[in-house]
N, C-alpha and C positions, 0 to 999 in steps of 0.2 A: 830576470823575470822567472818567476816559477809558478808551474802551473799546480794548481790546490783542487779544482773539481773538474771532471771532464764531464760535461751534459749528454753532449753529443761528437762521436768522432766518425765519420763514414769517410768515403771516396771523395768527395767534392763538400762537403761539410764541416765545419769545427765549431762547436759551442763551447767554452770553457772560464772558469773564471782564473785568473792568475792573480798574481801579489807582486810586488815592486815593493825590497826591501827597504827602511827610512835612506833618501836621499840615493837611492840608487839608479844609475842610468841605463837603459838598454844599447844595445849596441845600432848602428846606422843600419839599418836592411830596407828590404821591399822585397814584395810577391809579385812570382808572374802573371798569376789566375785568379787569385782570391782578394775580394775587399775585405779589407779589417773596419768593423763598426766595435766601436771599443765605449762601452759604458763604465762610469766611473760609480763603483760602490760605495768606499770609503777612500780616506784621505784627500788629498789636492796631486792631483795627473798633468805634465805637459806632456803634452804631443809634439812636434817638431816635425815639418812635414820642408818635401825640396821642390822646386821647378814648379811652382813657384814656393819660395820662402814663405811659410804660414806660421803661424803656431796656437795652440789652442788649448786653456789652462780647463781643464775640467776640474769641477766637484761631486760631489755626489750626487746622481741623478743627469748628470753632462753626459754630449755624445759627441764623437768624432769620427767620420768615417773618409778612409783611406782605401782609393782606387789601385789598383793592380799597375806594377809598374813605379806608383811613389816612393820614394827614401825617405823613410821617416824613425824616427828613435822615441822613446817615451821615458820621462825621467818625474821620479817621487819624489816631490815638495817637500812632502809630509818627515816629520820625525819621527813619525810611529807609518808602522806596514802601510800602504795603498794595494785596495782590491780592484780589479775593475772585472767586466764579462767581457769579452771576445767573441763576438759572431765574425766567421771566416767562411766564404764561399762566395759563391759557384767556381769550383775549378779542382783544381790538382794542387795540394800545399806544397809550400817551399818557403826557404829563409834563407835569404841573399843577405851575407852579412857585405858592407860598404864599408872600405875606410875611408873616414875623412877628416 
């Protein structure tokens, strides 16, 4: 994941849009504070979420929002880049990588 524009970054805030290189996976984490609502700009987005087992293919214009606390990873379909936005808050950030 690399972040490409920051909108917004404060204390308990994050607006940002990121990219997911062709076929790239994120790594397993979760936040302590913060939900991640993750809109998909371009390409094809999974989400992969734990406790329970979800998972949720976005396209463009797709939304997936992630509570504080879930292990989830995000991996590009797509052959060419995926963009998506990232609204993160209310809280304090962090990024608990998980192995599994």
């Amino acid at each position: 994941m690399q972040e490409t524009e920051v909108i917004i970054k404060a204390d308990t805030v994050r607006v940002r849009i990121m990219s997911l290189a062709p076929r790239e996976v994120a790594d397993w984490h979760y936040h302590t504070e913060v939900t991640d609502d993750i809109f998909c700009l371009t390409g094809t987005i999974v989400v992969r979420m734990k406790e329970p087992d979800e998972e949720n293919t976005l396209s463009p214009g797709g939304r997936s929002q992630i509570k504080p606390g879930r292990t989830h990873q995000l991996e590009n379909l797509s052959e060419t880049e995926a963009t998506y936005l990232l609204v993160q808050g209310i809280g304090k950030y962090d990024f608990n990588v998980v192995q599994k």
